[in-house]
C-alpha positions as CSV (number, residue, x, y, z in Angstrom):
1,X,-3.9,-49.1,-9.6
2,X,-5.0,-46.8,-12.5
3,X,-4.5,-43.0,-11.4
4,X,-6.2,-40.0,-13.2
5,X,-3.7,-37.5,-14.2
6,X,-5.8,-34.6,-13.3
7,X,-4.7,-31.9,-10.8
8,X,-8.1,-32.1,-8.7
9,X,-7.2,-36.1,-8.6
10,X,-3.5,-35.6,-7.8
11,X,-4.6,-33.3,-5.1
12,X,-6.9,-36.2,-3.3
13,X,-4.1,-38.3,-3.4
14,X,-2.5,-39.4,0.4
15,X,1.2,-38.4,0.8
16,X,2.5,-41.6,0.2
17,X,0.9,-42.2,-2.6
18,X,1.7,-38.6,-4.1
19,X,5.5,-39.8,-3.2
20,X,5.1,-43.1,-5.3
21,X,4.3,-41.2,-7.9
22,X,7.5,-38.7,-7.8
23,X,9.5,-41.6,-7.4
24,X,7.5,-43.7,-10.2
25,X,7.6,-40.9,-12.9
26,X,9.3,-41.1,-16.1
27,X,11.6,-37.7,-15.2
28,X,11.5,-37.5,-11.4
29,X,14.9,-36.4,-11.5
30,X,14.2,-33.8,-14.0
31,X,11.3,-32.4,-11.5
32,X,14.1,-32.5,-8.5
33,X,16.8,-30.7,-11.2
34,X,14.3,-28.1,-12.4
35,X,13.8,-26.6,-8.8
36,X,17.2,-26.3,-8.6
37,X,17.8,-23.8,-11.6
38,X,15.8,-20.6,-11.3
39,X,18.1,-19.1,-13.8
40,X,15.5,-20.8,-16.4
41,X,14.0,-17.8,-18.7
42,X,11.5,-20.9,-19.3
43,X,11.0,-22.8,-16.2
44,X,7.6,-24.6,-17.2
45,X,8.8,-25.2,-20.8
46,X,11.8,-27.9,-19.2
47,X,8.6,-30.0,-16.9
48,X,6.8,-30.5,-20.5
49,X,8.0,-33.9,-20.6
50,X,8.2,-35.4,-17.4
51,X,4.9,-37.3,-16.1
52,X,1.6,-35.3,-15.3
53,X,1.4,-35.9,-11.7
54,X,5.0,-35.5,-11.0
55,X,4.9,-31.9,-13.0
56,X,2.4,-31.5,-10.7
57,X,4.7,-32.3,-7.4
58,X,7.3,-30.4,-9.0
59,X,4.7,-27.3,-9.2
60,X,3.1,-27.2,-5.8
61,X,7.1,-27.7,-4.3
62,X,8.5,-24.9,-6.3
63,X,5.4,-22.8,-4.9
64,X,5.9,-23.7,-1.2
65,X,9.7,-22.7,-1.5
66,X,8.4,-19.4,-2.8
67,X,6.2,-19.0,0.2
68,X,9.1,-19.6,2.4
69,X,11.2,-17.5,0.7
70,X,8.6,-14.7,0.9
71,X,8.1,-15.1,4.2
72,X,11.6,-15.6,5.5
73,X,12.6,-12.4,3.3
74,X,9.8,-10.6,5.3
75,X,11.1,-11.5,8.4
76,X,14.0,-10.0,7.6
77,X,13.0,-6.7,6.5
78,X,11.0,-6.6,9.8
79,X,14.8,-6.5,11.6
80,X,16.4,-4.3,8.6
81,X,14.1,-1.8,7.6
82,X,13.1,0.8,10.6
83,X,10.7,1.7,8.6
84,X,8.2,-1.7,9.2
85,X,5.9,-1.8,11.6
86,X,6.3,-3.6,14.4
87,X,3.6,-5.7,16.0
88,X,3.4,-5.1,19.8
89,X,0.6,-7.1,21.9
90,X,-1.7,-4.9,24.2
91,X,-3.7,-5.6,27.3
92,X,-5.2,-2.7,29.0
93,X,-5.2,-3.0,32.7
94,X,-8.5,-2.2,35.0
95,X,-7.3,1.6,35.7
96,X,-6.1,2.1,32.0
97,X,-9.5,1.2,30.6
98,X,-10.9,4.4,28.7
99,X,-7.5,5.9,28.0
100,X,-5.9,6.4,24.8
101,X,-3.2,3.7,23.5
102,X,0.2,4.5,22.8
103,X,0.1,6.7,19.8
104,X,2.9,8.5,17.7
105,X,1.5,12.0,17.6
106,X,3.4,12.4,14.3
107,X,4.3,10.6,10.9
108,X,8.3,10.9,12.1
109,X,8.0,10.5,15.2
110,X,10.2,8.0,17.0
111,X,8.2,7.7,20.0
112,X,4.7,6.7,21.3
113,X,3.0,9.0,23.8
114,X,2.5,6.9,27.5
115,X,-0.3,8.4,29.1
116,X,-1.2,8.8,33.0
117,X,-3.5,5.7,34.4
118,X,-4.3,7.6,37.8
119,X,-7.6,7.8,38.9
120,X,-7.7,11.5,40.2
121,X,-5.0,14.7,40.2
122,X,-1.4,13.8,41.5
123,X,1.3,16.9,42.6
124,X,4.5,16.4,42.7
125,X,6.2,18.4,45.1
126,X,10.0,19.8,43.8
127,X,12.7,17.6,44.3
128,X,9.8,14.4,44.7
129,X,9.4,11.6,43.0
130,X,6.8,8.9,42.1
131,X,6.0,5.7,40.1
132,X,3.1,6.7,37.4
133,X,1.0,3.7,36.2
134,X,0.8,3.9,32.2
135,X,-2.3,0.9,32.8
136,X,-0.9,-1.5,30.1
137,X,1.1,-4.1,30.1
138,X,2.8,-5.0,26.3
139,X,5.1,-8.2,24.5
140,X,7.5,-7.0,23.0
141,X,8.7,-9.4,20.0
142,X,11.6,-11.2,20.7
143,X,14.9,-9.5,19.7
144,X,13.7,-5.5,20.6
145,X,13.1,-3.6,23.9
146,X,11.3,-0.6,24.5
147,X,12.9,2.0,25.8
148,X,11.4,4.9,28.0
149,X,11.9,8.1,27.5
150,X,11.1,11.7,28.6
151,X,9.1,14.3,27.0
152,X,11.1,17.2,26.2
153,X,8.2,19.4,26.3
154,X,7.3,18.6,30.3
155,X,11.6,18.6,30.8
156,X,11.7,22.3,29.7
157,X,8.8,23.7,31.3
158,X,8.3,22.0,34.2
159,X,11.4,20.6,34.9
160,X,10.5,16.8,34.9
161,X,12.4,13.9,34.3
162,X,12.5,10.0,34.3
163,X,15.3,9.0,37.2
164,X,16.4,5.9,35.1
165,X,16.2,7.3,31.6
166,X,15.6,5.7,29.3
167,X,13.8,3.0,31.4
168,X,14.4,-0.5,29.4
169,X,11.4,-3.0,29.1
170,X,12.2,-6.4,28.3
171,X,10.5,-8.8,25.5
172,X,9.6,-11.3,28.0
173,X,8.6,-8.7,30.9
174,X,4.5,-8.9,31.1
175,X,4.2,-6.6,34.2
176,X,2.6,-3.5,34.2
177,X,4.6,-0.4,31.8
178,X,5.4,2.6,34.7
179,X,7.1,5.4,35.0
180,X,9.5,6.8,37.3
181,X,8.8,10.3,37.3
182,X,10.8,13.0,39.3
183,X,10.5,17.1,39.6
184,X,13.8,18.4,39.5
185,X,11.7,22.3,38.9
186,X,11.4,24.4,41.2
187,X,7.6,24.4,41.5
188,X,5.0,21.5,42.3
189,X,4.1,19.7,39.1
190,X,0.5,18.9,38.7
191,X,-0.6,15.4,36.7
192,X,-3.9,14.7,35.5
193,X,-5.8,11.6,34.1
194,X,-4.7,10.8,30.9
195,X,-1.5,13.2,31.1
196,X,1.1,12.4,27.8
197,X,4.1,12.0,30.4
198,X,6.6,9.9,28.5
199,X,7.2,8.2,25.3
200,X,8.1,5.0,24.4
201,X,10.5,4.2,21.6
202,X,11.3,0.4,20.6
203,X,15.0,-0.8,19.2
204,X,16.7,-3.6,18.5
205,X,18.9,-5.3,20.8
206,X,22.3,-7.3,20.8
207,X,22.9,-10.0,23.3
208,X,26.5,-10.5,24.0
209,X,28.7,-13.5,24.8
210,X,31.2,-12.8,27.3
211,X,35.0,-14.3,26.6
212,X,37.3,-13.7,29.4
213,X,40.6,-12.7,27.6
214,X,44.4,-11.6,29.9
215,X,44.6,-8.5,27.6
216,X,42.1,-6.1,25.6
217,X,43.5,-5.2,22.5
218,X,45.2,-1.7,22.5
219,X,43.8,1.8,21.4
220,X,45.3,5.2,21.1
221,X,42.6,6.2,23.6
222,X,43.7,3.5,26.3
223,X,41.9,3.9,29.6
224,X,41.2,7.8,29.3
225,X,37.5,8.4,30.1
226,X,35.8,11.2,32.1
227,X,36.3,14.1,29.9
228,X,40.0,12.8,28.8
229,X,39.7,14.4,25.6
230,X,39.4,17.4,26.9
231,X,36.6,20.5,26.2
232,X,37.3,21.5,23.0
């Protein structure tokens, strides 16, 4: 069989037939050897004279690596740079519709705003507590949790906190995100439709293995805990 050496008629070739051709070429070897040394101020310049269509292979494989490279180096900065986004799937609930998503009221801020999904006025009596729909439900990528946290704003004036702070949610939870919100003020606390009443802040998370050991290895500190050290 008589090929044509052009790229659009290496392209229309099957795979096996683009693989006889690698293997059939004049410098195969040299197309394999030439991926192999990036240190090459003149990649191309080596490939001049192997055979058309395995140049060609050699091309399109050196670009696919490059792509995988790119990608996998994305990935990484994703999990090392706190500054990347991070893409966290939505679904907003029946009562949640109309509300505002979670939203970082601030360039710097660490935490998106959780908003009240109740349908009319709530008061919490001092010393009550009760478990605030946010009318989302999120999936968190594998390898982070979200962790709930209190606004410092409703802690100071009112006197409100989350009993469980900072609540953790789990990448493979897909229930609905609420809040357990206590008044620990002295006066009633009054929430509203669309209230800001917590934040949510996502991390990264370590997943341990456990290895049962006779004896932890010995620090200065030893077993003192519970103000040990001492106050000042």
């Amino acid at each position: 069989m008589r090929l044509d050496r052009s790229p659009d008629s290496f392209a229309a070739l099957s795979l096996p037939q683009r693989e006889a051709c690698s293997a059939g070429g004049r410098c195969a070897t040299g197309a394999a050897n030439f991926l192999n040394e990036s240190q090459d101020s003149q990649p191309w310049s080596r490939c001049e004279r192997l055979n058309p269509i395995v140049r060609d292979l050699a091309r399109s494989a050196q670009a696919r690596v490059a792509e995988a490279s790119h990608a996998a180096t994305k990935s990484r900065r994703v999990c090392e740079d706190p500054g990347m986004d991070l893409v966290v799937s939505v679904t907003v609930l029946p009562h949640g519709e109309g509300l505002e998503l979670p939203k970082y009221s601030t360039s710097g801020a660490a935490g998106c705003d959780l908003r009240a999904a109740i349908e009319t006025e709530m008061v919490l009596a001092p010393g009550a507590r009760a478990l605030i729909p946010i009318g989302i439900a999120i999936a968190i990528p594998p390898g982070y949790e979200g962790q709930v946290r209190m606004r410092s704003g409703l802690a100071l004036k009112h006197g409100l906190t989350l009993l469980n702070a900072p609540g953790t949610i789990d990448s493979d939870y897909r229930g609905e995100v609420r809040v357990i919100l206590a008044n620990l003020g002295s006066e009633p606390a009054i929430l509203r439709r669309g209230d800001r009443i917590a934040q949510l802040v996502f991390a990264p998370v370590a997943r341990a293995r456990f290895e049962k050991v006779s004896a932890l290895p010995v620090t200065d500190r030893r077993d003192g805990g519970f103000g040990s050290t001492g106050k000042e």
